[in-house]
C-alpha positions as a Markdown table, in Angstrom:
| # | Residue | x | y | z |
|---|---|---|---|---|
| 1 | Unk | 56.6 | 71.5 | 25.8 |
| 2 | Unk | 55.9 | 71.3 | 21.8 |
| 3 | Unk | 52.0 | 71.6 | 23.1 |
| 4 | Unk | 52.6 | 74.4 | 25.1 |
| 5 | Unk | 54.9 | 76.3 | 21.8 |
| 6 | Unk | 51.8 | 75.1 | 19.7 |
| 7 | Unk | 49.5 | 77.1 | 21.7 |
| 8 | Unk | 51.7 | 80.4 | 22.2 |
| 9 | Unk | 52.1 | 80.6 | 18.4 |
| 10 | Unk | 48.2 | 80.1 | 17.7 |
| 11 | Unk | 48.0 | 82.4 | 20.4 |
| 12 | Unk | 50.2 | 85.1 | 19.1 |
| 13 | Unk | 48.8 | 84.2 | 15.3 |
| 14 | Unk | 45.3 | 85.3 | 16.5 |
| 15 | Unk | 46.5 | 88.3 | 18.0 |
| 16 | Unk | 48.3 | 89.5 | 14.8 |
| 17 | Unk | 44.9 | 88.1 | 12.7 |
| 18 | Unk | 42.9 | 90.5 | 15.2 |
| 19 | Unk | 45.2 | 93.3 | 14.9 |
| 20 | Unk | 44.8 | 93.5 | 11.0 |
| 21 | Unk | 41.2 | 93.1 | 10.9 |
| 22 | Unk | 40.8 | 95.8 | 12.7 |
| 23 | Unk | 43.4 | 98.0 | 11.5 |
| 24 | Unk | 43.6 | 97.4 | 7.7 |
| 25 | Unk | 41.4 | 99.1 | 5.7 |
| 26 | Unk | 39.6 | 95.9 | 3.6 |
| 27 | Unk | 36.2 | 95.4 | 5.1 |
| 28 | Unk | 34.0 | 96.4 | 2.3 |
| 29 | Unk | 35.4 | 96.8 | -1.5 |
| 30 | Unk | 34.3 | 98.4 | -4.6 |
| 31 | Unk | 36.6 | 99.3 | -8.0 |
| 32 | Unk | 36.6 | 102.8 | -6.5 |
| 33 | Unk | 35.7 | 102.3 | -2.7 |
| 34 | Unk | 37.7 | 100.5 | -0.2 |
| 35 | Unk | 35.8 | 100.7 | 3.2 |
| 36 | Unk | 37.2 | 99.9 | 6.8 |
| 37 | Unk | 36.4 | 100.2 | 10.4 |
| 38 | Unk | 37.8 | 103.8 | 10.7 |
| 39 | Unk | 37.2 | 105.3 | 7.5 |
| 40 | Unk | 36.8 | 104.8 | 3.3 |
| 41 | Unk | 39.4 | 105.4 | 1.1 |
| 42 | Unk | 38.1 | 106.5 | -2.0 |
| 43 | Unk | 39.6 | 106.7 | -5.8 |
| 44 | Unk | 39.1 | 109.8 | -8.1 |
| 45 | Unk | 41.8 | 111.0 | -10.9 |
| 46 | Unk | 43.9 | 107.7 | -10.4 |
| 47 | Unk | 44.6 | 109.0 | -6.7 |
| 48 | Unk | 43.2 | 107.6 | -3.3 |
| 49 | Unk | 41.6 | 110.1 | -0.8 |
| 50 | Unk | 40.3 | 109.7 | 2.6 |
| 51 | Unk | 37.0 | 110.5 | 3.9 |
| 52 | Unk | 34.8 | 110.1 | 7.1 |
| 53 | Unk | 32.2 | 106.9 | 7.3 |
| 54 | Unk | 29.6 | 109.5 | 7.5 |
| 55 | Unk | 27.1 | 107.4 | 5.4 |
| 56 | Unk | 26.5 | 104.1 | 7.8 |
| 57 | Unk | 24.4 | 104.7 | 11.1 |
| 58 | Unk | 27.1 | 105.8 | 14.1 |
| 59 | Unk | 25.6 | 103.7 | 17.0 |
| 60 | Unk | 26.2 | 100.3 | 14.8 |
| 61 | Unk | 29.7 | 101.8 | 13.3 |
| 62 | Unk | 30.6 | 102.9 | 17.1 |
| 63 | Unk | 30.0 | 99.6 | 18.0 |
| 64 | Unk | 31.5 | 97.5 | 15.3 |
| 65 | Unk | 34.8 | 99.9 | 16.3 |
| 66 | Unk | 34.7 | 99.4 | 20.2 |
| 67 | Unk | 34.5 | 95.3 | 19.8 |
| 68 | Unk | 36.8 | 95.2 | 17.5 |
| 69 | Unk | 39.6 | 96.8 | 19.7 |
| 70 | Unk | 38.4 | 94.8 | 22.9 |
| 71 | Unk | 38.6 | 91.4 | 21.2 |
| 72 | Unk | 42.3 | 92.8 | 20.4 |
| 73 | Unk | 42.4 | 94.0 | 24.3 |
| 74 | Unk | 41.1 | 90.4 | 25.5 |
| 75 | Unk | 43.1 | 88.7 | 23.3 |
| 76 | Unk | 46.3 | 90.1 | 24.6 |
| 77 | Unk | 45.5 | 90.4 | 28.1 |
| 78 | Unk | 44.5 | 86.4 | 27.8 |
| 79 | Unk | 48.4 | 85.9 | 26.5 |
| 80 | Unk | 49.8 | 88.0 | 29.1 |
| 81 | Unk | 47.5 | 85.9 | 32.1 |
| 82 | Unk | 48.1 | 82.6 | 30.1 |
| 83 | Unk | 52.0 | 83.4 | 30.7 |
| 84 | Unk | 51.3 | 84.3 | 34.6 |
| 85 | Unk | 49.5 | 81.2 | 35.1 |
| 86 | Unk | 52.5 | 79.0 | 33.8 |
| 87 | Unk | 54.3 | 80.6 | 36.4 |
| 88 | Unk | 52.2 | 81.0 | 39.4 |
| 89 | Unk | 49.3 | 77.8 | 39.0 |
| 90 | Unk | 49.1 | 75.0 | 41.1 |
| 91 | Unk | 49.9 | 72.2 | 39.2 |
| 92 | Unk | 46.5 | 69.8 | 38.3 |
| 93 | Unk | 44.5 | 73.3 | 37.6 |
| 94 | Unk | 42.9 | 74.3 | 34.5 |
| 95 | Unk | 43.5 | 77.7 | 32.7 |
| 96 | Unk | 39.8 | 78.8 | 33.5 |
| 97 | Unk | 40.7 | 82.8 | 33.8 |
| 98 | Unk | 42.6 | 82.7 | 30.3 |
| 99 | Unk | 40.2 | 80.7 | 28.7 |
| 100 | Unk | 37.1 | 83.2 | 30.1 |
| 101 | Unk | 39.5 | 85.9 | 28.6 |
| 102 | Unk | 39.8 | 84.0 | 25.3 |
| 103 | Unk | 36.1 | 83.6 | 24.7 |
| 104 | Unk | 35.3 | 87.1 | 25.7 |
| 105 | Unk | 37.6 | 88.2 | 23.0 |
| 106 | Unk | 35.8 | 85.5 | 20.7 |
| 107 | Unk | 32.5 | 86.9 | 21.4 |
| 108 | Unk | 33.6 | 90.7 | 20.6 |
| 109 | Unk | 34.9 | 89.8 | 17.2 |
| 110 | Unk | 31.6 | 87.9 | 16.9 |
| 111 | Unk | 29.7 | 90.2 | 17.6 |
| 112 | Unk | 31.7 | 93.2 | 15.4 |
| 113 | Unk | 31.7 | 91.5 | 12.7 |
| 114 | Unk | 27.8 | 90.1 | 13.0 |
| 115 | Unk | 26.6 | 93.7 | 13.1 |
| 116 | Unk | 28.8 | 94.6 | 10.2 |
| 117 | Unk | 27.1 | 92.3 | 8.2 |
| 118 | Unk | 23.5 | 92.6 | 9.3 |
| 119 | Unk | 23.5 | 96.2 | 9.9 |
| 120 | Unk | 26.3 | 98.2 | 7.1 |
| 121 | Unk | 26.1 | 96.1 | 4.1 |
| 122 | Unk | 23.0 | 94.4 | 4.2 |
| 123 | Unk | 21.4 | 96.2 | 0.7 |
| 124 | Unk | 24.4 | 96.9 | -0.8 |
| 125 | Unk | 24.8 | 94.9 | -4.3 |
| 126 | Unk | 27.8 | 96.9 | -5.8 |
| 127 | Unk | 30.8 | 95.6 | -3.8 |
| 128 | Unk | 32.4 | 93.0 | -1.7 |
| 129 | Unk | 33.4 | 91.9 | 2.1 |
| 130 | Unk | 37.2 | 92.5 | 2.0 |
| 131 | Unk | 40.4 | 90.4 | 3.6 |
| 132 | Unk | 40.2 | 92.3 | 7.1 |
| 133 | Unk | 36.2 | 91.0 | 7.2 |
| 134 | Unk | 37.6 | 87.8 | 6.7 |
| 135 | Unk | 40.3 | 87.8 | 8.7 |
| 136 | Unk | 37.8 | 88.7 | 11.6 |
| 137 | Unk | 35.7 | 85.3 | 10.8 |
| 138 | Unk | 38.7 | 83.5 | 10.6 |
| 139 | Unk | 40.0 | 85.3 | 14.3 |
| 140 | Unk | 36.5 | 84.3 | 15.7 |
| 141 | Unk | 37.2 | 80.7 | 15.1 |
| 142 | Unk | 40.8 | 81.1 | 16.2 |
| 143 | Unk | 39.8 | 83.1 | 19.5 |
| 144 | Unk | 36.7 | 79.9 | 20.2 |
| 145 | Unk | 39.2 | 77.2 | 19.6 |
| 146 | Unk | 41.6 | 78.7 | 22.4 |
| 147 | Unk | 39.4 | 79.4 | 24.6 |
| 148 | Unk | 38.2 | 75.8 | 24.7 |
| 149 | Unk | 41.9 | 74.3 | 24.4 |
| 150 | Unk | 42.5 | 76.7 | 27.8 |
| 151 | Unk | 39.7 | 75.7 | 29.5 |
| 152 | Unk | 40.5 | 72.0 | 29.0 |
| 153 | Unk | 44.0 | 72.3 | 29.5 |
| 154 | Unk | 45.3 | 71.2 | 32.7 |
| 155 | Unk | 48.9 | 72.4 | 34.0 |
| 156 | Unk | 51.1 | 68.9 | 34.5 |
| 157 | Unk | 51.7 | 67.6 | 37.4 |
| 158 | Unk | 55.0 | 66.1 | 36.7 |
């Protein structure tokens, strides 16, 4: 039972992570720049304004954004499934469709924040990967780690 709480609050942890990496606005800072998936929020007079990412190439920034939300998609639909299959498994069987969910969600937040890197910020010097870039390496390695403890993890028998 404390295995099973362990796992739900990981779980739920790497939703949240997820959920701020893609929403907050930290993936790439300056002083006077702070850049995220939807937009940059710039400082002039002491004020911040919001503008368009109409500067980075839209097929790589289109994809970064669609990953992004679908390892958030995954992610939850792999809690909701994991919850099902408490309910309705056979007892002896493995959590194969949560795990599958889990590592699809894994590789989408790979492979968002991968072409971030390789593709937005590769020449910049002036500036920094935020907390929400981050916090999407540290969701990747969340999202792998459950989706190998589900696909190991048997439902008891007793």
């Amino acid at each position: 039972m404390l295995m099973l709480a362990g796992i739900v609050v990981l779980h739920i942890t790497t939703i949240i992570l997820l959920l701020v990496a893609t929403i907050d606005n930290a993936w790439w800072i300056t002083d006077t720049v702070t850049t995220d998936l939807w937009g940059r929020w710039e400082l002039t007079n002491a004020a911040w304004h919001y503008t368009n990412l109409k500067d980075y190439p839209e097929e790589y920034l289109q994809t970064v954004q669609a990953t992004s939300v679908l390892a958030c998609v995954f992610a939850i639909l792999a809690l909701f499934v994991f919850v099902a299959q408490l309910f309705t498994l056979p007892k002896g069987q493995r959590f194969t469709f949560t795990g599958i969910l889990q590592l699809i969600a894994c590789l989408c937040i790979m492979i968002a924040a991968s072409i971030y890197t390789a593709e937005l910020h590769a020449n910049d010097t002036a500036g920094r990967y935020g907390h929400s870039y981050v916090l999407a390496w540290i969701s990747f390695v969340l999202t792998f780690l459950l989706a190998i403890i589900y696909l190991i993890l048997r439902k008891k028998s007793e």
